[in-house]
PLY file of the C-alpha trace (Angstrom):
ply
format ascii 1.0
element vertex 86
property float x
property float y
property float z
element edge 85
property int vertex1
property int vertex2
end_header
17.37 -21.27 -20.95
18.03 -22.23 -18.07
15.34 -22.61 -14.37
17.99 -20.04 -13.11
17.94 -17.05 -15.73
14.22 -17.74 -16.39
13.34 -16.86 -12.65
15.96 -14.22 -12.53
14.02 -12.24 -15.88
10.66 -13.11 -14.28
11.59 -10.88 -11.30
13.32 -8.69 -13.16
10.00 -8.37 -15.76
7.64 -8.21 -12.25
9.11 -6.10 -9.76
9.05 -2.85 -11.43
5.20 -3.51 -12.28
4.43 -4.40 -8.86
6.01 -1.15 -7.58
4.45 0.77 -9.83
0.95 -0.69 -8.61
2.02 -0.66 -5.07
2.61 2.81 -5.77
-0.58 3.43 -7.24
-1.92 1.91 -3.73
-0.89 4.33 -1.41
-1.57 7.47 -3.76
-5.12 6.12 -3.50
-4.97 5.84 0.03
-3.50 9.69 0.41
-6.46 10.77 -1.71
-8.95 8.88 0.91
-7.61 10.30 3.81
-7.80 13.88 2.04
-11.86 13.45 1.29
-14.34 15.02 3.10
-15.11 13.64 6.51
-18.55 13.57 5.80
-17.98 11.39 2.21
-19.14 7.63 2.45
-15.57 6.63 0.74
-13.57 8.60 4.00
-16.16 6.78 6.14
-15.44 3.61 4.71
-11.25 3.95 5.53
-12.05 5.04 8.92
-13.98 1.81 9.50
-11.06 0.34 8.40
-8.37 1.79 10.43
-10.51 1.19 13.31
-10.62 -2.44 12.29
-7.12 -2.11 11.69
-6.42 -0.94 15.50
-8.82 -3.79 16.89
-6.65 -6.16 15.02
-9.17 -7.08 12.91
-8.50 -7.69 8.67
-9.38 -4.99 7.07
-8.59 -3.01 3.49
-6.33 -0.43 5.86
-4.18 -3.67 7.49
-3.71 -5.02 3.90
-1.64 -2.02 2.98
0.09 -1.92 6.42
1.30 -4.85 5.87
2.94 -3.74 1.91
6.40 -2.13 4.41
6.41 -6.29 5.44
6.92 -7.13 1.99
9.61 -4.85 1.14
11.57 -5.06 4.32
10.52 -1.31 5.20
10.38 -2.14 8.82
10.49 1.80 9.93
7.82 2.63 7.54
5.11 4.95 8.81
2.68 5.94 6.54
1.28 9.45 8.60
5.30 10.57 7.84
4.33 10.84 3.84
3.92 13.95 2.79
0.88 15.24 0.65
2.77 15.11 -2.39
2.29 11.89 -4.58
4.88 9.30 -4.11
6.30 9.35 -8.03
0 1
1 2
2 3
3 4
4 5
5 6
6 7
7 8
8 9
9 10
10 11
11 12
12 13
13 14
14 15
15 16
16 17
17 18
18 19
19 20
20 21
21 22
22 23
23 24
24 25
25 26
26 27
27 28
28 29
29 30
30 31
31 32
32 33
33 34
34 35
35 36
36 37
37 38
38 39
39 40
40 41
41 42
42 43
43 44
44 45
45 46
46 47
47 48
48 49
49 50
50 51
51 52
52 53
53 54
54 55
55 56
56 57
57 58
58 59
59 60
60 61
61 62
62 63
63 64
64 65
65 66
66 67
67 68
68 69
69 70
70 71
71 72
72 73
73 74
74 75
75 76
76 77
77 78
78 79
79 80
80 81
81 82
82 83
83 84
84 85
């Protein structure tokens, strides 16, 4: 086999899995922001957006930065609905 077709069935064995995960991601981030305001966990993400907005590293600007990745310049994640992304 060949450095080519190995590298070509590597991505083809790892992008669907990291989808899936990144997936997983931001359906855990949707059930965060629908927690109670009072709830250490929803406490915990608003520290992080705010860390986020000071430009500060942060759990909140890792995932901002998952649209980067995927060339999903125009992505805003307040324009998701509450459904799960499937």
């Amino acid at each position: 086999m060949l450095p080519n077709e190995f590298a070509i069935m590597v991505q083809q064995f790892f992008y669907p899995l990291i989808v899936d995960i990144n997936k997983k991601i931001l359906n855990y981030l949707s059930d965060l922001r629908e927690k109670d305001d009072n709830s250490m966990v929803k406490q915990s993400l608003e520290i992080s957006i705010e860390l986020f907005n000071n430009g500060q590293n942060s759990f909140y600007s890792k995932l901002m930065k998952m649209p980067e990745y995927f060339n999903l310049f125009d992505f805003n994640y307040n324009s998701l609905s509450d459904s799960k992304i499937n």
